[in-house]
N, C-alpha and C positions, 0 to 999 in steps of 0.2 A: 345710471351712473356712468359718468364720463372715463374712460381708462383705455391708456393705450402702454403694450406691453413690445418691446424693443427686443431683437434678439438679431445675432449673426456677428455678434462681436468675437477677439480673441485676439491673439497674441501671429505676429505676421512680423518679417522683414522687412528693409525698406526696401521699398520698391513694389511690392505686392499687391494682393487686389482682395479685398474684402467687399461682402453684400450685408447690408443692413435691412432688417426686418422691421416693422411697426403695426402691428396689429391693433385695429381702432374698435372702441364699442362706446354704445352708448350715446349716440346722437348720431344724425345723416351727414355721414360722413363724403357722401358726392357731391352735400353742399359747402365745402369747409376747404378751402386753401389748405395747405398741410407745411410746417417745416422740419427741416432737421435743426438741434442747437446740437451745442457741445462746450465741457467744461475741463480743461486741463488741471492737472494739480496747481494750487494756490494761485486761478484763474478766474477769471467772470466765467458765466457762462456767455455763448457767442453763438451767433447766427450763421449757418450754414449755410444751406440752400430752402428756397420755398417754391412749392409748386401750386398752380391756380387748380381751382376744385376740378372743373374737366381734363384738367393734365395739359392742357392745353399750351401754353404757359410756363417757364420756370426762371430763377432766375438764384445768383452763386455771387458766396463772398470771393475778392481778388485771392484767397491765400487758396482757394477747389477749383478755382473755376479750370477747365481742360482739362481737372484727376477726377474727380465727381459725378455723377449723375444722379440726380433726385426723379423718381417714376410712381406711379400709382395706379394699383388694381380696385377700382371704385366697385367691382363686383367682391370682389374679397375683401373691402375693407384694411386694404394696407395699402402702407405706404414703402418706398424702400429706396437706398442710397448706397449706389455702387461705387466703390471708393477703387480706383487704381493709383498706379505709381505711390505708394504709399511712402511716406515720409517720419522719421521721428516727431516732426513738431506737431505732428497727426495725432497723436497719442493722448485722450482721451475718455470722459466718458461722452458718449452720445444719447441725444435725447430726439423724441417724434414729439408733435403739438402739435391741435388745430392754431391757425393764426390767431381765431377769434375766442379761442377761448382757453383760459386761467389753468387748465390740471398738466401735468407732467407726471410719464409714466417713469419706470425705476432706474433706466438709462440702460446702457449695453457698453463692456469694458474696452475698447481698442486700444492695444500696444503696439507701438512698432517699433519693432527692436532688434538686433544681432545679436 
């Protein structure tokens, strides 16, 4: 069973730096492109960043790119997305997904706020 569980969110300033967690199971995960989404209140959900299955690779929406880094421990089965200079319009739930495949874990809260 496919399931990836998200954690390292929370409530942060602007400006600050949060590390996002994705813990993958359930299929091989070193063969699987990885992204981050994200869905703000009364928002779509939106694309993030994505990273190629070797890490090798990565690639960021205009609104992260130069705050963001998408990385990946293919021995540990995670994935993870370092958020600096954090901004209110940040705010947030955050979602992990393989590219290729349909399940979404339960997300991780980020606020940023004063």
């Amino acid at each position: 069973q496919v399931q990836f569980v998200e954690s390292g969110g929370g409530l942060v300033q602007p400006g600050g730096s949060l590390r996002l967690s994705c813990a993958a199971s359930g299929f091989t995960f070193s063969s699987d492109a990885m992204a981050w989404y994200r869905q703000a209140p009364g928002k779509g959900r939106e694309l993030v960043a994505v990273i190629a299955a070797n890490g090798g690779s990565t690639s960021y929406a205009n609104y992260v790119k130069g705050r963001f880094t998408i990385s990946r421990d293919n021995a540990k089965n995670t994935v993870y997305l370092q958020m600096n200079s954090l901004k209110v319009e940040d705010t947030a739930v955050y979602y992990c997904k393989s590219v290729s495949r349909g399940y979404w874990g339960q997300g991780t809260q980020v606020t940023v706020s004063s």
